[in-house]
N, C-alpha and C positions, 0 to 999 in steps of 0.2 A: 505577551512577548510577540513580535513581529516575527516574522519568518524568516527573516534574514538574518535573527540575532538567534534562531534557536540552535539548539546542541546540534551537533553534526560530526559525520563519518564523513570527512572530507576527502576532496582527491588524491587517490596513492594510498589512500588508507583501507585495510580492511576488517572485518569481523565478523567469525561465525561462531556458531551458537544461538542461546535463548538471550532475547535480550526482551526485558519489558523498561516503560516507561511512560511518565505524566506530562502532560505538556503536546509540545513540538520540538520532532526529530527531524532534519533531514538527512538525506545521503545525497552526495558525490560522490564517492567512494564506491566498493563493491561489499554487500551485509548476504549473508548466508546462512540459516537458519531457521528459526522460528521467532517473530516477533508480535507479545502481549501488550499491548494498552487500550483496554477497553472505552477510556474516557480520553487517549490520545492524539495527536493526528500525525501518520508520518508523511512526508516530501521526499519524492525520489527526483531529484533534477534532472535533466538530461544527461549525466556524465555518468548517472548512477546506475548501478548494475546489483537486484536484488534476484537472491537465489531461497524463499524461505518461504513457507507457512504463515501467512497472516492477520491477525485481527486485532482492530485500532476500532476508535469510533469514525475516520476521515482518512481516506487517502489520496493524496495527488501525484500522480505520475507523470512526470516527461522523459525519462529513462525508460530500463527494461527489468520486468519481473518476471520470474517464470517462480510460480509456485501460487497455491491456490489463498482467497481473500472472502473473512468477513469483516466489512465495514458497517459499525451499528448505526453511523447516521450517513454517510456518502463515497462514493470512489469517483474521483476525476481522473478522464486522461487528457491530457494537454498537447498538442501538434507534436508528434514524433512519437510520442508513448508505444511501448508495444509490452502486453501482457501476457502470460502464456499460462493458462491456470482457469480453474473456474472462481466465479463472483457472484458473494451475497451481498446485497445492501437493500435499502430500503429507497436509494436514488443512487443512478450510476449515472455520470456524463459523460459525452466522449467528444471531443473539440476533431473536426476534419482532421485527417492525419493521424487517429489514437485510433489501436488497431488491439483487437483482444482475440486472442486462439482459444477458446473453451466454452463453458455454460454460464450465462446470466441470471443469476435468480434476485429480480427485483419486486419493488412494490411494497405496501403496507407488513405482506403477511410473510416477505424474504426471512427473515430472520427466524421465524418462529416455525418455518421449515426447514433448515437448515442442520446440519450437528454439529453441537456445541463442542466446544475446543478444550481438550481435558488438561 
């Protein structure tokens, strides 16, 4: 499934709580909570505004999240992104412009230092 056709919290829309899921999710919208998808990848577009607890295996962000991230295979931020929270992954990218407030923990052994998410 393309990116463009995946489920999505669109603009005006919001949701809090636990949400899990398979696949690709994105937000325009505003999500708040805690978000599970270990094998997942969420998309926060620029419009989107995440307030949660997270761990996906893939994240891209051009929006804003404030709340901490484990990613078991990458976390992107793309020109404008702004994070506030700490991040585990295994590869974090950050495109000019993507701006993170907290701790990085990356590389091979990120994860298997980290505390797992009950």
């Amino acid at each position: 499934m393309r990116g463009d056709e995946a489920p999505r919290i669109g603009p005006g829309t919001s949701f809090d709580g636990v949400l899990s899921f398979e696949g690709t999710l994105r937000v325009e919208g505003e999500l708040a909570g805690s978000v599970l998808a270990q094998t997942g990848s969420l998309v926060v577009g620029a419009q989107g505004r995440v307030r949660a607890r997270i761990e996906v295996a893939e994240l891209v962000l051009a929006g804003a999240l404030v709340g901490d991230v484990v990613a078991h295979r990458r976390v992107e931020l793309l020109p404008g992104a702004e994070l506030e929270g700490n991040v585990t992954s295994p590869l974090i990218m950050i495109a000019d412009g993507g701006r993170i407030a907290g701790r990085c923990h990356t590389g091979p052994a990120a994860l298997s230092a980290s505390p797992k998410s009950s």
